[in-house]
N, C-alpha and C positions, 0 to 999 in steps of 0.2 A: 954488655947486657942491654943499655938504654937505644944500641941501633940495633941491636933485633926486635928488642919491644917495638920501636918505632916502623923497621921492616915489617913485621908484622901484620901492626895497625891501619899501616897502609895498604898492605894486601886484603885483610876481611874490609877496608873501608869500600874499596876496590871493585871485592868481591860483591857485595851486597849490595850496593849501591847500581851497582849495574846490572843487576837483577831486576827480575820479573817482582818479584816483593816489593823493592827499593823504589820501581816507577808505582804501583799501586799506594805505597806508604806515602810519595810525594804528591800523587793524584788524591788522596784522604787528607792531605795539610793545607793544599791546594783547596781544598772543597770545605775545608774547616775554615780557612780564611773568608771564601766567599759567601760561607753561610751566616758567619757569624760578625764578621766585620766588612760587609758590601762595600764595594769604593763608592756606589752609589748615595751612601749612606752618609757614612765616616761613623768614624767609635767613637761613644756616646764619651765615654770619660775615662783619668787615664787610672783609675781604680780598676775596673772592668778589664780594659786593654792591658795592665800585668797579671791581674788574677787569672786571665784565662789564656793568655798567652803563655803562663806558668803553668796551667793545664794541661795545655797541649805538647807542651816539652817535656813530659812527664810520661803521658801516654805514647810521644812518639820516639823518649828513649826507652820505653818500659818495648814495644813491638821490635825496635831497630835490634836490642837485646836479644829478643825470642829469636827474631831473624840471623844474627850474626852468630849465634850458641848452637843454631841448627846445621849453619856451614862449617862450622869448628869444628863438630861429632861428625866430618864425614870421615868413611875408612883413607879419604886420598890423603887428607894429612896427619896422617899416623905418623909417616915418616921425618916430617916437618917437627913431630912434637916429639917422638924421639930423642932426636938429635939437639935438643936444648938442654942448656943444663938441670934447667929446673922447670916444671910443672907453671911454675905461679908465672913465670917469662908468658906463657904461653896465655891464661888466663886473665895475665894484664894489659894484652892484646887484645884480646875478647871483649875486656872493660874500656879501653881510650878508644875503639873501633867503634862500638856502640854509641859512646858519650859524643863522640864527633858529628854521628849520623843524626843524632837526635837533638844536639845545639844546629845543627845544619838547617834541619826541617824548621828548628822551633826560630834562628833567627830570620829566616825566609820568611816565614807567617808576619815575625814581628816587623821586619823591615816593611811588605806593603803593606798592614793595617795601619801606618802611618802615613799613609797615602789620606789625605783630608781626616786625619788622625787630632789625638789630641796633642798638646804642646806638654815635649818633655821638660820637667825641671831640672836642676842641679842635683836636687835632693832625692827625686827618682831616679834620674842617670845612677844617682850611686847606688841605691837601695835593688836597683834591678839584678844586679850580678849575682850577689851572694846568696839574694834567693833564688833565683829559678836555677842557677848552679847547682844549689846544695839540692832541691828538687831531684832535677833531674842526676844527680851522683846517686840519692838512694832508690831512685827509680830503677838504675841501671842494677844494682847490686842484688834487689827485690826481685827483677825478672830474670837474674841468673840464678838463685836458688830455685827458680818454677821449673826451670830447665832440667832436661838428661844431663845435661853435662858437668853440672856439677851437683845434683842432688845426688846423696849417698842414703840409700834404704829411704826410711820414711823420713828424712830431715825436711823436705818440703812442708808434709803434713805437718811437723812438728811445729817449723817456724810460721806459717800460715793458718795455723789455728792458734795458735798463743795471738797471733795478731788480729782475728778475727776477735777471740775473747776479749782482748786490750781497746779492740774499739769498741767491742757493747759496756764493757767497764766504763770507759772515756765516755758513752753517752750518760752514764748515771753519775759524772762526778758533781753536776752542778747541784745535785739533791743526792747523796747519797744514800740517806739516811730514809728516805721515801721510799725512791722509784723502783727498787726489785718490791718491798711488799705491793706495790700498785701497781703494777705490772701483773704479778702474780692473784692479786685480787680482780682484776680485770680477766684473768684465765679462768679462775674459781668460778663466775658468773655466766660466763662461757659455757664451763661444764654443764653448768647447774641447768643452764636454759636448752642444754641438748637432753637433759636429764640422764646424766652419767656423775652421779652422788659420789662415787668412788672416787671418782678423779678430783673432783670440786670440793669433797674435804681434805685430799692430799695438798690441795694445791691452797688453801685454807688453811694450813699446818706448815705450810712452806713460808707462806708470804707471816706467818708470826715468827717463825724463824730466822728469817732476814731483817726483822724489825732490831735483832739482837748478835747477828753476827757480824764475824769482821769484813763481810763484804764492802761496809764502807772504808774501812784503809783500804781494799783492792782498789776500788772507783778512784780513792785521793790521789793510790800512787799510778795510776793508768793518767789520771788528769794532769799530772807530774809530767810523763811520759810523754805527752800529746801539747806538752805547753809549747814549746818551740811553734807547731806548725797555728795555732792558734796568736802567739806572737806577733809570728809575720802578716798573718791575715790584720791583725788589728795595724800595726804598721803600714800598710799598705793603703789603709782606710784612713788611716790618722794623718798621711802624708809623708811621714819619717820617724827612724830608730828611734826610740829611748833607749838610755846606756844598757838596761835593763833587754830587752826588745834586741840590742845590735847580738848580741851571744845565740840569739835562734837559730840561725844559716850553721855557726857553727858548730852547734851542738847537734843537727841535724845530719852535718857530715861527719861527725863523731859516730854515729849510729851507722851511718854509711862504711867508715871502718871498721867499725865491729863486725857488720857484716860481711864482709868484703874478708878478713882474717879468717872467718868460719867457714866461708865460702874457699877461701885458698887452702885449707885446711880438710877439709873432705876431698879438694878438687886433688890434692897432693896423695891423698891416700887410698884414692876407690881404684877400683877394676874397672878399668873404660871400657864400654861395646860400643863402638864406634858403628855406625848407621853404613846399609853399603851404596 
């Protein structure tokens, strides 16, 4: 099982990389490196230089994903995925093809931004792996549920609006207990100043509503949710783990296999229409 998976991987690594995509995606990391860390320059510090180098490894296994999910649905390798025992062989392919292309890009960027860069520590050397790792794993798992190829009916929309919601919850957990009424009272005034009454006492009866509902356990437990990547931002800032702080990356990848199980789980049970 583990030299097919590897056969595979190697073949979509392969395939897409030596594409017309693959030079555009390296020419966009290319351009991401010289916009944002100039050799001319050098990068300012090395907060900056992992936060957004963790960025970019994000964005470019989240694309390398879309790209690799598009050659995998074509009708040519019907044949190929046939003949495997199992579905998820095929789709675990998809995932280390992807994760390869997108630590490729992202250690490329990071190697010359330390071209008149800043000086790495101990304590970053170590701190760097398990984050932009675990990043880019849920990155990769995120843009295969956007994908044909393994969304089944509306599961996209399903999992992509629960997350859209989980982040406006995440921005009310630092006040929960405020921010939907003030929100909501900021729309009421809104109305009022278009003069549409109707709407501006609905929205007026809303935001005393939420003064009382359990919206704020939704926000506590969305701020729950959201700790991990919050975590590693202060981490980063701070210079290193607390015992507290080191469990982020992997609770991060936790989530990664969650999705990653749902994902092999629709991927094992839909009706493929493979692209011609």
């Amino acid at each position: 099982m583990i030299q097919r998976i590897l056969i595979l991987t190697g073949y979509f690594v392969k395939n897409v990389f030596f594409s017309l995509t693959g030079l555009i995606l390296l020419i966009l990391s290319l351009a991401f490196w010289a916009i944002l860390f100039p050799p001319g320059q050098g990068t300012p510090d090395i907060e900056n230089y992992i936060i957004l180098i963790g960025a970019l490894g994000a964005a470019a296994t989240f694309m390398t994903t879309l790209a690799t999910c598009a050659r995998a649905a074509r009708m040519e390798h019907y044949p190929m995925l046939v003949r495997l025992p199992s579905r998820v062989e095929y789709l675990t392919a998809v995932f280390l093809s992807s994760l390869v292309l997108g630590l490729f890009m992202q250690l490329l960027v990071a190697g010359l931004a330390l071209i008149r860069g800043p000086e790495l520590s101990v304590s970053h050397l170590l701190m760097i792996p398990p984050i932009w790792l675990s990043i880019d794993l849920l990155a990769v798992i995120l843009a295969m549920h956007a994908t044909d190829l393994v969304t089944a009916g509306w599961s996209r929309v399903i999992l992509f609006g629960l997350l859209a919601l989980a982040l406006v919850l995440n921005s009310a957990s630092s006040s929960p207990e405020s921010w939907f009424p003030e929100r909501l009272d900021d729309l009421a005034e809104l109305f009022s100043r278009v003069n549409l009454m109707w709407f501006s006492d609905l929205a007026y009866s809303a935001s005393s509503w939420a003064y009382d509902s359990p919206l704020s356990g939704l926000t506590r437990f969305a701020g729950i949710l959201f700790w991990p990547f919050r975590a590693m931002t202060d981490a980063v800032l701070a210079g290193g783990f607390t015992p507290s702080q080191a469990l982020a990356p992997a609770v991060v990848m936790l989530y990664g296999a969650i999705l990653f199980l749902i994902a092999a789980t629709l991927f094992a049970g839909k009706d493929l229409e493979f692209l011609e």
